[in-house]
C-alpha positions in Angstrom: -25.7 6.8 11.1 -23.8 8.3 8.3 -26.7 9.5 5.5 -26.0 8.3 2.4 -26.6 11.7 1.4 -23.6 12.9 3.1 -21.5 11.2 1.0 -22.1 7.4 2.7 -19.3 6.0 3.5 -16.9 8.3 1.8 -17.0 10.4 4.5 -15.3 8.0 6.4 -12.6 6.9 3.9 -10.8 9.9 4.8 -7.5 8.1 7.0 -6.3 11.6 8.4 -4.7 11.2 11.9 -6.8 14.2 13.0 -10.4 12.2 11.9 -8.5 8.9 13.8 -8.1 11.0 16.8 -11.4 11.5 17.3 -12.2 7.8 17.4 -9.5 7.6 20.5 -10.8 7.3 24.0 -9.9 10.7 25.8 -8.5 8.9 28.9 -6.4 5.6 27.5 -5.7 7.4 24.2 -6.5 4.3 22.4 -9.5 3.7 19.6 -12.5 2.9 21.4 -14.1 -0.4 21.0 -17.5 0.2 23.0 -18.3 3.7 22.8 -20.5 5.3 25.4 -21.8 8.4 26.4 -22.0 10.2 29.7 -25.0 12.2 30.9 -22.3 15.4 29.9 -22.4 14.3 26.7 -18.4 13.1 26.5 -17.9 9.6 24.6 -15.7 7.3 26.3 -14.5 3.6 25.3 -17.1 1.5 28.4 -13.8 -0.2 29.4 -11.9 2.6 29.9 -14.5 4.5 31.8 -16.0 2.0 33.9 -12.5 1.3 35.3 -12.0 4.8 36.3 -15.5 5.7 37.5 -15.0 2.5 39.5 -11.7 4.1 41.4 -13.0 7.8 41.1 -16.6 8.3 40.8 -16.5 11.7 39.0 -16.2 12.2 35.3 -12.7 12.6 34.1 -13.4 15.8 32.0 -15.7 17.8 33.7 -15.3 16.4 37.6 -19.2 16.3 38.2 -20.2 13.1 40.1 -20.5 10.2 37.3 -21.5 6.7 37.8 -21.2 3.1 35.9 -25.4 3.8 35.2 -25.3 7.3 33.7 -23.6 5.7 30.9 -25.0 4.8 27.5 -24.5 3.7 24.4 -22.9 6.0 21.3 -24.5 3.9 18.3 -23.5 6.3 16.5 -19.6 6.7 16.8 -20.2 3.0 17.0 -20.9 2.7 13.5 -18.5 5.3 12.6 -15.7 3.3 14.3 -17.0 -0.4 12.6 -16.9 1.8 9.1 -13.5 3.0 9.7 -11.8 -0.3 11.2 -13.2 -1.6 7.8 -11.7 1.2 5.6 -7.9 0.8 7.4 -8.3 -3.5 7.0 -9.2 -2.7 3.1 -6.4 -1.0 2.6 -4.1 -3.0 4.4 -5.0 -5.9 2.5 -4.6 -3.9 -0.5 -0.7 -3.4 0.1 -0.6 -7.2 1.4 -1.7 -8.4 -1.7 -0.1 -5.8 -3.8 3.5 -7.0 -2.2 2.6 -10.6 -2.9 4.5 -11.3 -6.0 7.2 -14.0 -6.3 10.3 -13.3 -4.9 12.4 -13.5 -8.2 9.8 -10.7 -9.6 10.4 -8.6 -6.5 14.0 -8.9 -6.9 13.9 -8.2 -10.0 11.6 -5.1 -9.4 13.6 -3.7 -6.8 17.1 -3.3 -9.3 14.7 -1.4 -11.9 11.9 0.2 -9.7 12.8 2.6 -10.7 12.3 4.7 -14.1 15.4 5.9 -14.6 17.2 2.7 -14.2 15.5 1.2 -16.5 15.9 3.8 -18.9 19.6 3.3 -18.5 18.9 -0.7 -19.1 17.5 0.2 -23.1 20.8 3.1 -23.3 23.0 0.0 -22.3 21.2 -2.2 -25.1 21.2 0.2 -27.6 25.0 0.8 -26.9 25.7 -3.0 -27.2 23.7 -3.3 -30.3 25.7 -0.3 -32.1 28.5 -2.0 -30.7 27.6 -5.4 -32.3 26.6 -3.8 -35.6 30.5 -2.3 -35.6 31.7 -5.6 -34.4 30.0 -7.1 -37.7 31.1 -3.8 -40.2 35.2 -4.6 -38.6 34.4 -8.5 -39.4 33.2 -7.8 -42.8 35.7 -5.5 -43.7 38.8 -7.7 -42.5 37.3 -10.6 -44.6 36.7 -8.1 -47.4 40.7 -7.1 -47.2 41.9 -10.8 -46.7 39.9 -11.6 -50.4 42.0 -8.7 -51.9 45.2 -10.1 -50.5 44.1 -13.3 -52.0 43.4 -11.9 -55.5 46.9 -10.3 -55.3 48.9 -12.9 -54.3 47.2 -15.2 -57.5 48.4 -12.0 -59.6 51.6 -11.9 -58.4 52.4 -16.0 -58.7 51.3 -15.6 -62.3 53.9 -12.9 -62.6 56.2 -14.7 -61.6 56.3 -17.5 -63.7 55.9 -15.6 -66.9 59.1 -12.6 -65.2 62.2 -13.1 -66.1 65.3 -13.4 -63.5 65.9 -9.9 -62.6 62.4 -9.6 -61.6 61.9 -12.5 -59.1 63.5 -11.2 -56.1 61.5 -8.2 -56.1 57.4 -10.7 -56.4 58.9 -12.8 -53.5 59.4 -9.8 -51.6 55.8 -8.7 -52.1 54.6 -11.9 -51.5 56.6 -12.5 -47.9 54.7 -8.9 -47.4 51.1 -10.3 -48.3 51.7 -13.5 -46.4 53.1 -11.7 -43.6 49.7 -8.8 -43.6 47.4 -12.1 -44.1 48.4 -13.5 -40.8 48.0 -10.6 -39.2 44.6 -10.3 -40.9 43.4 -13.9 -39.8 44.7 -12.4 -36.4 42.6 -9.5 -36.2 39.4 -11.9 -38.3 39.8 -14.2 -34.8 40.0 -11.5 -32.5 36.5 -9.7 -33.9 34.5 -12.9 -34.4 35.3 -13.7 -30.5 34.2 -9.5 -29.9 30.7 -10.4 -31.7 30.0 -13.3 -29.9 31.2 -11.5 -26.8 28.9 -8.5 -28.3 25.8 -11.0 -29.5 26.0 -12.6 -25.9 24.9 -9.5 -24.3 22.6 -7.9 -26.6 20.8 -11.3 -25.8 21.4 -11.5 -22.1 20.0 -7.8 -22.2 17.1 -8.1 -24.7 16.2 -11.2 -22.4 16.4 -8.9 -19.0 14.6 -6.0 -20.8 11.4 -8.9 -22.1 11.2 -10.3 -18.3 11.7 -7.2 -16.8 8.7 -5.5 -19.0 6.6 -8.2 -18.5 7.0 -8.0 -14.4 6.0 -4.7 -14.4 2.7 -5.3 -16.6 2.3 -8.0 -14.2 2.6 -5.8 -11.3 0.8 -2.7 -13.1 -2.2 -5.6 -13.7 -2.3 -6.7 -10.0 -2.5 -3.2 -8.5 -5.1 -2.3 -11.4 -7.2 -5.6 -10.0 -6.5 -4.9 -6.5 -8.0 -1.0 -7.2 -11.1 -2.9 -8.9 -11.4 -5.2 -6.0 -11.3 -2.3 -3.3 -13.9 -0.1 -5.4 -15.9 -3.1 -5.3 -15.8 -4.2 -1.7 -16.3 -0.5 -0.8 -19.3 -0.5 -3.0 -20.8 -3.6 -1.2 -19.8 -2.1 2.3 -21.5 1.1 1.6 -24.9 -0.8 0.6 -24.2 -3.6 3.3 -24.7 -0.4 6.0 -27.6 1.4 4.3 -29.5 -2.5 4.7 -28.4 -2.6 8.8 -29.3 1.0 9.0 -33.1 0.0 7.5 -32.6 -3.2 9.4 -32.1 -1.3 12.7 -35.1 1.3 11.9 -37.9 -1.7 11.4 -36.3 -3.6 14.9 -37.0 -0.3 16.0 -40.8 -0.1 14.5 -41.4 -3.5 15.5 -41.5 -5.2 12.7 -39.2 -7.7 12.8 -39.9 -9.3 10.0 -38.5 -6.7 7.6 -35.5 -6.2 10.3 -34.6 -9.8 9.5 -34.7 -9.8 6.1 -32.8 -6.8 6.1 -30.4 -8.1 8.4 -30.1 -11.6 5.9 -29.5 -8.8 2.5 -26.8 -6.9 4.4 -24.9 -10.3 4.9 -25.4 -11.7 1.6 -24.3 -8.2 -0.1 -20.8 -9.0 2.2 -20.0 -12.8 1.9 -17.6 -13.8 1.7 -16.6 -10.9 4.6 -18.0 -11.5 7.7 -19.6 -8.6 9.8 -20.3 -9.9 13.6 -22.7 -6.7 14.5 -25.2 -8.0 11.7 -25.3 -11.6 12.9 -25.7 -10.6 16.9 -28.2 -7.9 15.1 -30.1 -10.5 13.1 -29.9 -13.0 16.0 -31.5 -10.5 18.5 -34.4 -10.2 15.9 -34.9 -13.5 15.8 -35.4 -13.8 19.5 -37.3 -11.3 19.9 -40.1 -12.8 17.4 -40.3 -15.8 19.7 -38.2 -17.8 17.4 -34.6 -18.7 20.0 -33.9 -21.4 17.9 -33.3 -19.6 14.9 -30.5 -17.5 17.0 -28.5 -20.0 17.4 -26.5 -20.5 13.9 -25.8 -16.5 13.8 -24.4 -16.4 17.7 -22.4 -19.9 17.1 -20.6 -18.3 13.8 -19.9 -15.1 16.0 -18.5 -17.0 18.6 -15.9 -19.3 16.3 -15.5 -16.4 13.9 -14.9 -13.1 15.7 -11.6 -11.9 17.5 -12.8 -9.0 19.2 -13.8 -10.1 22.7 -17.4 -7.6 24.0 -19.1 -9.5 20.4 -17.6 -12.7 21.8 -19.6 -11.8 25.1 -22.5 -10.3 23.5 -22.9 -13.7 21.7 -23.0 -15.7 24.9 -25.5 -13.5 26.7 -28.0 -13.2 23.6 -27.7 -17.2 23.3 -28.1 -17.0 27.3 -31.2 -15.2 26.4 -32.5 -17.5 24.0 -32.1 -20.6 26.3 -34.3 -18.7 28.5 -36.9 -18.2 26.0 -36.8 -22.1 25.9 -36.8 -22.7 29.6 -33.2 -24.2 29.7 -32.1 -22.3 32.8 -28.4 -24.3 33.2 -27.7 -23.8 29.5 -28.7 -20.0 30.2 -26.9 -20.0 33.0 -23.8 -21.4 31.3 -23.8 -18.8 28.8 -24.6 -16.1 31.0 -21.6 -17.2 32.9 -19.1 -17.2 30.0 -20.4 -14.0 29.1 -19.8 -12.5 32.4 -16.0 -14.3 32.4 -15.2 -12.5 29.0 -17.0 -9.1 30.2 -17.0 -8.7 33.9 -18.6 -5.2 33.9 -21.9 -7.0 31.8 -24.1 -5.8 34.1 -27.0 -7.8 32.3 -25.7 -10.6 32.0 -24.6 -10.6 36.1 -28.2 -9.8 36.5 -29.2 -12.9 34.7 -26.9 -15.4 36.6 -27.7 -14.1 39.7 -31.3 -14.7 38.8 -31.0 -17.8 37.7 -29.0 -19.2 40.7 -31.5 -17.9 42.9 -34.0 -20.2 41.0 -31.9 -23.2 40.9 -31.4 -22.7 44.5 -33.7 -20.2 46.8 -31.4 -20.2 49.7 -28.5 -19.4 48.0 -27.2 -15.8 49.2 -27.0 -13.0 46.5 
């Protein structure tokens, strides 16, 4: 057990590759799902060993004679194993969920992931709202110019109706000039009013980029700050969730089961919704073994339609096998026994129980 003095499980939150590497089995290289130990104290996964001690009975690291029944269990890197497979699942749900926004968002987020691009974005709406302010000045001014021209051509058609003779061909000159800087005037007037709106379009298009774009990444900022919350939490529950098995597994120990079950009911309450197979086979076992089978059953059914790892699937069947047997149903037993045995051939127990059983059902039938 890891002491919650030691730091609980912190300690084990640590995902270095040298820390994983000493969860791996020494001969497949692989993590270990059953860890045992060998009378030389080495830990090996049960598969892994039991295969090879079955070809070469000698023990792969020191080459003294070793057998399938100098083998025993390590609760202890057990539990260390269960705590880490828990910490890596956390945190891959952690980045499944945190890469679980709508695609648009994610599109969006992947042109301005980065800081710098979006920094560029305001520089590009600033730019376009200077230019729209100039846009408006160049507008203002040409219609500013265009009412002078207007004022002077009214001036000029009062001169000449009041001039004499000589002076006309000289005010229809100067008017042909106005006219002529008027039209280009209007021109230029057209050509800016089509710039603004060109100008207003994009500050608009932008302004509307920069509001969604800001808004996606508070979205995003508030789903990794919940998803944090969520994993502090869950690692919170898992942490007292073991301290309650650990107590749970001292009073099975003690004898009294009746602490060891209520224990064992506290540890799964503190998880739901999660589901923790070890601490329904545990609470199961407890309930057998205070002469109550039936109440086994609900705990070893849920482990059996819930659990994808195949030795609890196994462990399930045998313990249920178990607690037909406490009720005197020896072809139930034996079914369960048998499935057991089909999941797990190297079960030595529960071979042990369907050979016993068949001998039973039928004395003459050879071993």
């Amino acid at each position: 057990r890891v002491s919650a003095e030691s730091g609980g499980t912190d300690d084990i939150m640590i995902m270095s590759e040298e820390f994983e590497n000493l969860l791996r089995d020494p001969i497949s290289f692989e993590l270990m799902d059953e860890p045992v130990v060998s009378v030389y104290g080495h830990t090996f996964d049960r598969e892994t060993i039991i295969s090879w001690v079955d070809k070469t009975p000698r023990c792969p690291m020191t080459s003294k004679p070793l057998y399938a029944d100098d083998l025993t269990p390590n609760y202890l890197v057990k539990d260390v194993l269960h705590l880490f497979r828990q910490q890596r699942q956390q945190r891959l749900s952690a980045l499944r969920a945190r890469d679980q926004l709508a695609p648009e968002s994610l599109t969006s987020f992947r042109v301005f992931s980065s800081f710098e691009a979006f920094v560029t974005l305001r520089e590009d709406y600033t730019q376009c709202l200077a230019d729209e302010n100039l846009s408006k000045m160049r507008q203002s001014a040409l219609t500013e110019r265009l009412a002078q021209i207007a004022t002077r051509r009214h001036q000029l058609v009062d001169q000449l109706e009041a001039c004499n003779k000589s002076s006309v061909p000289e005010i229809e000159k100067s008017l042909r000039l106005l006219s002529s800087q008027e039209d280009e005037l209007l021109a230029k007037l057209a050509e800016a009013d089509v710039n603004l709106q060109e100008k207003k379009a994009s500050v608009q298009e932008l302004r509307k980029l920069i509001e969604n774009t800001t808004q996606m990444m508070r979205n995003y900022l508030d789903s990794v700050i919940e998803i944090s919350s969520d994993v502090v939490v869950r690692t919170a529950k898992l942490k007292e969730s073991q301290e309650l098995k650990d107590d749970g597994n001292r009073a099975y120990a003690n004898g009294d089961l009746k602490e060891a079950i209520e224990k064992y009911t506290q540890a799964i309450d503190v998880l739901s919704p999660h589901f923790d197979a070890a601490l329904h086979l545990n609470r199961a076992a407890a309930y057998c073994a205070s002469k109550n089978p039936d109440a086994s059953f609900p705990d070893l059914e849920l482990v059996i339609a819930q659990e994808k790892k195949r030795s609890f699937v196994a462990k399930a069947h045998r313990r249920m096998g178990q607690a037909y047997l406490m009720k005197k149903q020896s072809i139930q037993a034996l079914q369960c026994f048998s499935k057991a045995l089909g999941i797990d051939p190297t079960d030595s127990l529960a071979r042990a129980n369907v050979q016993n059983i068949e001998k039973q059902l039928d004395p003459n039938k050879k071993r």
